[in-house]
mmCIF file of the C-alpha atoms, coordinates in Angstrom:
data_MODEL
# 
_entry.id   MODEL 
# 
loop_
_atom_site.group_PDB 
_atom_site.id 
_atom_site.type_symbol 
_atom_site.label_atom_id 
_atom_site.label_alt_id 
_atom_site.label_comp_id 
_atom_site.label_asym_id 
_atom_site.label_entity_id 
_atom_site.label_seq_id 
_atom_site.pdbx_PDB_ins_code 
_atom_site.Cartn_x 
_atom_site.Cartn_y 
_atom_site.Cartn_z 
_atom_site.occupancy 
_atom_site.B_iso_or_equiv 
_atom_site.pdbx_formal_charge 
_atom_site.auth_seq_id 
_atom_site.auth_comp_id 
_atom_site.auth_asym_id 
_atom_site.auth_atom_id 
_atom_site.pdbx_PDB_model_num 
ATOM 1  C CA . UNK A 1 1  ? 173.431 73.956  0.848   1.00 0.00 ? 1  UNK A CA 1 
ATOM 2  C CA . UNK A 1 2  ? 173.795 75.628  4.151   1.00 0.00 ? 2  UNK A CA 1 
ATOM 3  C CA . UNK A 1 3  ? 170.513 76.687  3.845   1.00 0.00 ? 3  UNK A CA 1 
ATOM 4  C CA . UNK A 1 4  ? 168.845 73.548  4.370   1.00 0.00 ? 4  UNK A CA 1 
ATOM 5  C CA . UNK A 1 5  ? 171.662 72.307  7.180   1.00 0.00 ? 5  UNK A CA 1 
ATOM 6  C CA . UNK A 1 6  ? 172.570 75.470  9.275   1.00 0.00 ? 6  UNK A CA 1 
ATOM 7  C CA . UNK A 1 7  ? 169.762 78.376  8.994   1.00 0.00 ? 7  UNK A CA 1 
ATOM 8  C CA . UNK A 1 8  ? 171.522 80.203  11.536  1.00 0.00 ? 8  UNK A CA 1 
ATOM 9  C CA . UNK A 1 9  ? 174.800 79.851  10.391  1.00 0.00 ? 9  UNK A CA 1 
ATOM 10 C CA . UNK A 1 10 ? 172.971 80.500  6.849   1.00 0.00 ? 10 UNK A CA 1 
ATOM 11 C CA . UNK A 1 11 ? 171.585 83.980  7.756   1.00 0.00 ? 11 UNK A CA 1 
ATOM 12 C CA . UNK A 1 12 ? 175.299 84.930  9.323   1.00 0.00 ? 12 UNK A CA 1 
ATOM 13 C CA . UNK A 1 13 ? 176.115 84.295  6.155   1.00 0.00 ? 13 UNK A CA 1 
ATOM 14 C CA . UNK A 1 14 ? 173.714 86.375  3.892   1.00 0.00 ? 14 UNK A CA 1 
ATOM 15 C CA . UNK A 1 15 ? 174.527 89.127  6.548   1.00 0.00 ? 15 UNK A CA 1 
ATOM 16 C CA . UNK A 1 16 ? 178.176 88.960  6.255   1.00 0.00 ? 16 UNK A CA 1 
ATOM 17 C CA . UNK A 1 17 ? 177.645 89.014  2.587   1.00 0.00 ? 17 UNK A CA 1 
ATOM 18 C CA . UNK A 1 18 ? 175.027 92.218  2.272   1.00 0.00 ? 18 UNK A CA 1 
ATOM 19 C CA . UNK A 1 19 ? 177.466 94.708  4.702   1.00 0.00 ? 19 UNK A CA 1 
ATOM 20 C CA . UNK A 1 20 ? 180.131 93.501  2.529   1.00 0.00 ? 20 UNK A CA 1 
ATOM 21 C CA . UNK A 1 21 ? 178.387 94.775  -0.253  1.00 0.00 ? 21 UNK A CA 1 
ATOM 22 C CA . UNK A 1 22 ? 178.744 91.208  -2.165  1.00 0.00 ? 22 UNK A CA 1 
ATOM 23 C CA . UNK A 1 23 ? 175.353 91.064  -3.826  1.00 0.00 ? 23 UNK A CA 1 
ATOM 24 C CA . UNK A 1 24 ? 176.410 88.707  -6.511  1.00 0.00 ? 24 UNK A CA 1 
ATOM 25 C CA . UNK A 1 25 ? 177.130 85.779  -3.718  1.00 0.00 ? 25 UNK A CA 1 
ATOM 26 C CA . UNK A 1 26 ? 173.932 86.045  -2.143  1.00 0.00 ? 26 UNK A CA 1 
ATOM 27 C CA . UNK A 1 27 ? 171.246 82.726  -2.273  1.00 0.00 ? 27 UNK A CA 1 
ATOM 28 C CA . UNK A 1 28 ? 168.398 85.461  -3.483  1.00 0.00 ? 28 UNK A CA 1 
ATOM 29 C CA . UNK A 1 29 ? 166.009 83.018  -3.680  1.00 0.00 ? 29 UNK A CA 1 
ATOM 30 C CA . UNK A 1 30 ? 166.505 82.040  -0.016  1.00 0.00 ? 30 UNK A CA 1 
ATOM 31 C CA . UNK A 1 31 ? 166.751 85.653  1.030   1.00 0.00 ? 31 UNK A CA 1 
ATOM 32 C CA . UNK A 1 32 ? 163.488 87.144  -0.409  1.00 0.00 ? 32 UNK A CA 1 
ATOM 33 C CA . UNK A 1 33 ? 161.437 83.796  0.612   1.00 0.00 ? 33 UNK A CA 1 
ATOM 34 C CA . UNK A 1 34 ? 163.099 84.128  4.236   1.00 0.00 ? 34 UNK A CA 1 
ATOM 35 C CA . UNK A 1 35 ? 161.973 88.371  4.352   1.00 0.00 ? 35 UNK A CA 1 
ATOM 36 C CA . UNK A 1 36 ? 159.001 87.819  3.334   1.00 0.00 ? 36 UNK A CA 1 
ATOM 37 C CA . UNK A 1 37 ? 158.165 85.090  5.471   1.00 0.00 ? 37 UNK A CA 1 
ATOM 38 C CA . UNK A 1 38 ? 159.353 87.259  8.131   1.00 0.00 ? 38 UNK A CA 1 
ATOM 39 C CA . UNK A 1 39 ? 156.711 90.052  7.735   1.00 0.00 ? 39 UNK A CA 1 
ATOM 40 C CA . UNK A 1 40 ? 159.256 92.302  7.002   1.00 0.00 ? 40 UNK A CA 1 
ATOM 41 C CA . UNK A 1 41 ? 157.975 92.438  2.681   1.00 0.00 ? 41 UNK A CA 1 
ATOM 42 C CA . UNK A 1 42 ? 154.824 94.644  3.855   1.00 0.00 ? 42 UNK A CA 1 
ATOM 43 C CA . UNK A 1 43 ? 155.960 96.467  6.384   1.00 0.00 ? 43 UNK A CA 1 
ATOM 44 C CA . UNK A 1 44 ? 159.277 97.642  4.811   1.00 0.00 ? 44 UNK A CA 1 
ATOM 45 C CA . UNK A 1 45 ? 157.623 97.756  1.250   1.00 0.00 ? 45 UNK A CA 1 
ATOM 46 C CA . UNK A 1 46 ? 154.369 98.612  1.201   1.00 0.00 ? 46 UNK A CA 1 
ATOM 47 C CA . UNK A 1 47 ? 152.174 97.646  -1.625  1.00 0.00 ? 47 UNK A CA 1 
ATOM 48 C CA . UNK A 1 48 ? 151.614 101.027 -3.169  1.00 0.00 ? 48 UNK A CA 1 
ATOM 49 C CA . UNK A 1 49 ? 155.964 101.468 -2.545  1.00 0.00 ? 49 UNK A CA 1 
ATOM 50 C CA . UNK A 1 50 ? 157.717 101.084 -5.764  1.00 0.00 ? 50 UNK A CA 1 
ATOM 51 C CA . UNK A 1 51 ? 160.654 99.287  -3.477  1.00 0.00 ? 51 UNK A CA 1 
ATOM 52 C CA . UNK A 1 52 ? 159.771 96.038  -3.877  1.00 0.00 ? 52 UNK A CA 1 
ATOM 53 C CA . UNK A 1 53 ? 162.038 93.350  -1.829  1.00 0.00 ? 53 UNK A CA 1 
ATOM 54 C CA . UNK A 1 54 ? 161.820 91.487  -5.606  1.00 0.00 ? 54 UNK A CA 1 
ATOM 55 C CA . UNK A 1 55 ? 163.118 94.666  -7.597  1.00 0.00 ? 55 UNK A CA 1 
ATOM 56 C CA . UNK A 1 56 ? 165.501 95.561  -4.941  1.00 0.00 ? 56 UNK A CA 1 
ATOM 57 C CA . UNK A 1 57 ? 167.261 92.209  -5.129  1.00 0.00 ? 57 UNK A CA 1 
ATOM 58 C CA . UNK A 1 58 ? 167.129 92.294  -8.790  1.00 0.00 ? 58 UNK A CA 1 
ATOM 59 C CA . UNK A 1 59 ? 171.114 93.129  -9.917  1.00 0.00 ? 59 UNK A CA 1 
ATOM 60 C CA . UNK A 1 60 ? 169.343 95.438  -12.828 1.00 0.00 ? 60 UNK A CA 1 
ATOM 61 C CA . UNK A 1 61 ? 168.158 97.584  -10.359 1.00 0.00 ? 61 UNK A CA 1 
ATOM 62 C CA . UNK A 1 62 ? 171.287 98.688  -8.212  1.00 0.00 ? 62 UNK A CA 1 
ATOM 63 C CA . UNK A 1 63 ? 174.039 100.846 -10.014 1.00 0.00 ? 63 UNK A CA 1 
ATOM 64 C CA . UNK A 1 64 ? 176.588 99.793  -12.062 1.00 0.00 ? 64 UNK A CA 1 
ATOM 65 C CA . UNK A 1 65 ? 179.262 99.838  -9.559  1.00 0.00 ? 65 UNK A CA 1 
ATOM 66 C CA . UNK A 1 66 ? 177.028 97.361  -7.592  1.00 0.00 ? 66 UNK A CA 1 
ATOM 67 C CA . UNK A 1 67 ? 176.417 94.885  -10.474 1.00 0.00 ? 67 UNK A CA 1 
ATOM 68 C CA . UNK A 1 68 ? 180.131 94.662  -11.382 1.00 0.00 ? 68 UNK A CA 1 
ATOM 69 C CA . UNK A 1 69 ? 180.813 93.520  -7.786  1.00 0.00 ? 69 UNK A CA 1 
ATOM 70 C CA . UNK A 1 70 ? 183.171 96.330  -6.305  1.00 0.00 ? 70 UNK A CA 1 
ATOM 71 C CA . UNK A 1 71 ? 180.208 97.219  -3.548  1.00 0.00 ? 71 UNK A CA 1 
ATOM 72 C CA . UNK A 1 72 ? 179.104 100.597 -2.405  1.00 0.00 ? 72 UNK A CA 1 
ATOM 73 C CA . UNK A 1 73 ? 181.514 103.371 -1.628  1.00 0.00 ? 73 UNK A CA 1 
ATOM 74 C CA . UNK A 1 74 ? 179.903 104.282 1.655   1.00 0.00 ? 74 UNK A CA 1 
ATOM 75 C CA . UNK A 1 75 ? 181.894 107.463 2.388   1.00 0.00 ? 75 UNK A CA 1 
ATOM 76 C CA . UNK A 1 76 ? 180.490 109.279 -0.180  1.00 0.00 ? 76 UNK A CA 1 
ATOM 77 C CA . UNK A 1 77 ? 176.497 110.297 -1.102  1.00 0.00 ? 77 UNK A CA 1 
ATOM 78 C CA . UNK A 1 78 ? 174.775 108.886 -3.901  1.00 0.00 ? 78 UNK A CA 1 
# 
């Protein structure tokens, strides 16, 4: 896994993968273990936030058009 070879090359990767809105091909477990060892978990979701980095990687919590893979229209408002 390029995880464990090529973190760099690794978070290019997950980056690539998130602006491409390709949720489904993203190493989750890696991701959320790698922002929250960042600092990033509390200071982008606070506790008392109901945003949590775990329920905003979950694919139950994004809309449909997001779970079925086709990404997020990002010309036009939610």
């Amino acid at each position: 896994m390029l995880y464990d070879t090529d973190i760099v090359a690794w978070a290019s990767e997950q980056a690539r993968l998130l602006r491409a809105g390709r949720f489904g091909a993203l190493d989750l477990e890696h991701l959320a273990d790698a922002v929250r060892e960042t600092g990033l978990g509390r200071e982008c979701f606070p506790e008392n936030n109901p945003w949590t980095v775990e329920r905003s990687l979950d694919a139950g919590f994004w809309p449909e058009l997001v779970r079925a893979g086709r990404g997020i229209d990002r010309g036009k408002a939610a």
